[in-house]
C-alpha positions, 0 to 999 in steps of 0.5 A, a space after each residue: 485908819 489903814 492897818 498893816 495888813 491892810 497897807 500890805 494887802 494894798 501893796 501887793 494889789 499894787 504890785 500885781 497891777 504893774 506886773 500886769 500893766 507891764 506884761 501887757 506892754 510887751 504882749 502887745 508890742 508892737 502895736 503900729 508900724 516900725 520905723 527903720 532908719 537909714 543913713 545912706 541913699 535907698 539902692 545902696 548897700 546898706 539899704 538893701 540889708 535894711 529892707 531885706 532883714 526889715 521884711 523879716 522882722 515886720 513878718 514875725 512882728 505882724 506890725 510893717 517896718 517902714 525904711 526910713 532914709 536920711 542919708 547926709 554927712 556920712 549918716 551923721 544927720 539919721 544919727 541925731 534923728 535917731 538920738 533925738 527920736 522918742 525912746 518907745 520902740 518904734 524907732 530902729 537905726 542901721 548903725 555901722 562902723 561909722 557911726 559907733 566907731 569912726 566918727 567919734 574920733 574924727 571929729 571933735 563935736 558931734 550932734 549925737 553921743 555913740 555910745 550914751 544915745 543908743 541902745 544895742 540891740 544886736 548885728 547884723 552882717 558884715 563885708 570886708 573891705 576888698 582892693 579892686 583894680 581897673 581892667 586897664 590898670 595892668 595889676 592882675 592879682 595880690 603880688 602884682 599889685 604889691 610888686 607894683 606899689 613897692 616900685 612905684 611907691 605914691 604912684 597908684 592912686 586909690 579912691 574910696 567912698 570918702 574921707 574918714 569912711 571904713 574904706 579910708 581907714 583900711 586903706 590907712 591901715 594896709 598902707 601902714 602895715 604894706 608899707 607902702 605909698 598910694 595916692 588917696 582920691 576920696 569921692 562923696 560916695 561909693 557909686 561915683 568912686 566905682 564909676 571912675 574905677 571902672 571906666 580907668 580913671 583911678 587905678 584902685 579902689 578900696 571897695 565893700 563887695 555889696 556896692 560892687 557885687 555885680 561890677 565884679 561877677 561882669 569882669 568890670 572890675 578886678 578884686 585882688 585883695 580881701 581885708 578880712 581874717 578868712 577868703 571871702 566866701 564870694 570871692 574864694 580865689 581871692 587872697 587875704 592881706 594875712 596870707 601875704 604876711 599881713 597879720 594884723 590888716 582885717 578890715 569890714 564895714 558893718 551893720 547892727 540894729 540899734 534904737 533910741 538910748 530910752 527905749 525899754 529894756 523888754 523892747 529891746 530885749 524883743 527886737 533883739 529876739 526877733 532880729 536874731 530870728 530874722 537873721 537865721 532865716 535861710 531866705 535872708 541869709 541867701 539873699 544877703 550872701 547874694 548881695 555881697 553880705 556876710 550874716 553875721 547875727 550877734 546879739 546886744 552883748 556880742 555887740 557891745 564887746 565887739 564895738 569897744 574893741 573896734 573903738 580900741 583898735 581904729 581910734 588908735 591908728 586915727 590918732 597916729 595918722 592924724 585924720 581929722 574931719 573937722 
């Protein structure tokens, strides 16, 4: 027969026992090698934030991170591998405007849940998006290009890496606020659309300064115009669309580190930490800015607050222009 302070005694062994079986699993997490996903091509933008924070991590950790790419239907294919990936810590995700934003607004089905099948675990870095010209497009800078597009309205034409991509949408959202007219020319991907750009087959490009820092520091593009709330560090001569009178054009693509929805709340809570650590590295905050990057670490809450307010603010104007995917 078990007494009541016999059953307490067990209870409190109990107790003790899980505490320790948990402290254990955080102590000795990681215990093999990370994988990291990304939804676009190895070389790229993204991937390059990826591999640069990841070597970071995989230090603290002691543990390899191992950059997994899967690129495909505007990282929606990464997107479901990830969803559907065990939640137990050893599968991270690049997750950009894109996917937690955009892509549950243009289309109606999706193979993954934005926000029921991740966990935020924190950001990353950020570029605002930049109009460039051709050399031979004869715009030379901000007011040139408006005085060009207010004459010649629809005339211009503007590519960008794709239909419903955070180039597309600053586009969108300049011409709303510009009130002005170009013609949209959406390429499968940034490279092609740069390669154009730059040998004058289009005469703009909404561009993201990581895939195109060295076109623009070679003079083979011209950047005329930031999408952003302050200049672009990398570009200081540059002009921001609220400095010509725009106040509500501000426009980035970004990265933030997320995993599987069921993945512990302490292994978050420790890729959190040692994301945010990684993130304060003056290395990799020179490399990134290198690269076009602009680090901008924010932990799982700051990153929450931030995706639900962009979710507010590009589902509306996706809404009132119609864009559809599907």
């Amino acid at each position: 027969m078990i007494t009541g302070r016999k059953l307490l005694q067990f209870t409190a062994a109990a107790l003790a026992l899980a505490v320790s079986a948990t402290a254990l699993a955080q102590t000795a997490y990681p215990a093999k090698p990370v994988r990291w996903v990304v939804g676009y091509p190895a070389g790229g933008g993204t991937d390059f934030l990826a591999r640069t924070v990841g070597a970071q991590v995989s230090q603290q950790l002691g543990q390899p991170v191992l950059v997994d790419n899967r690129p495909g239907a505007g990282a929606i294919i990464a997107s479901e591998n990830v969803a559907r990936s065990p939640g137990d810590g050893y599968t991270v995700f690049s997750a950009d405007n894109g996917v937690l934003v955009y892509n549950p607004a243009l289309y109606k089905k999706l193979p993954y849940d934005a926000e029921k099948d991740f966990a935020l675990v924190g950001m990353m870095g950020r570029s605002p998006l930049i109009i460039t010209a051709a050399p031979n497009a004869g715009i030379a800078d901000a007011k040139a290009l408006l005085a060009a597009l207010k004459a010649s309205p629809g005339k211009y034409s503007i590519a960008t890496p794709g239909t419903g991509s955070p180039h597309h949408l600053a586009y969108e959202l300049f011409q709303r606020e510009a009130g002005v007219s170009m013609l949209h020319v959406p390429y499968k991907g940034g490279a092609p659309a740069l390669q154009d750009l730059m040998g004058g087959q289009v005469a703009l490009m909404m561009l993201d300064l990581p895939s195109g820092v060295s076109a623009v520091k070679a003079g083979k593009v011209i950047p005329l115009l930031a999408m952003s709330g302050e200049r672009v560090p990398q570009l200081p001569n540059v002009p921001t669309a609220k400095e010509l009178g725009f106040a509500n054009v501000e426009a980035y693509t970004w990265q933030g580190l997320v995993t599987p929805a069921a993945t512990p709340k302490e292994v978050q809570a420790k890729l959190g930490s040692e994301l945010q650590k990684a993130m304060a590295d003056a290395g990799v905050k020179q490399k990134l800015y290198d690269a076009g990057w602009e680090a901008r670490p924010a932990d799982a809450t700051e990153m929450t607050r931030y995706t639900d307010s962009e979710r507010k603010k590009w589902h509306a104007l996706i809404k009132a222009r119609d864009i559809k995917l599907d």
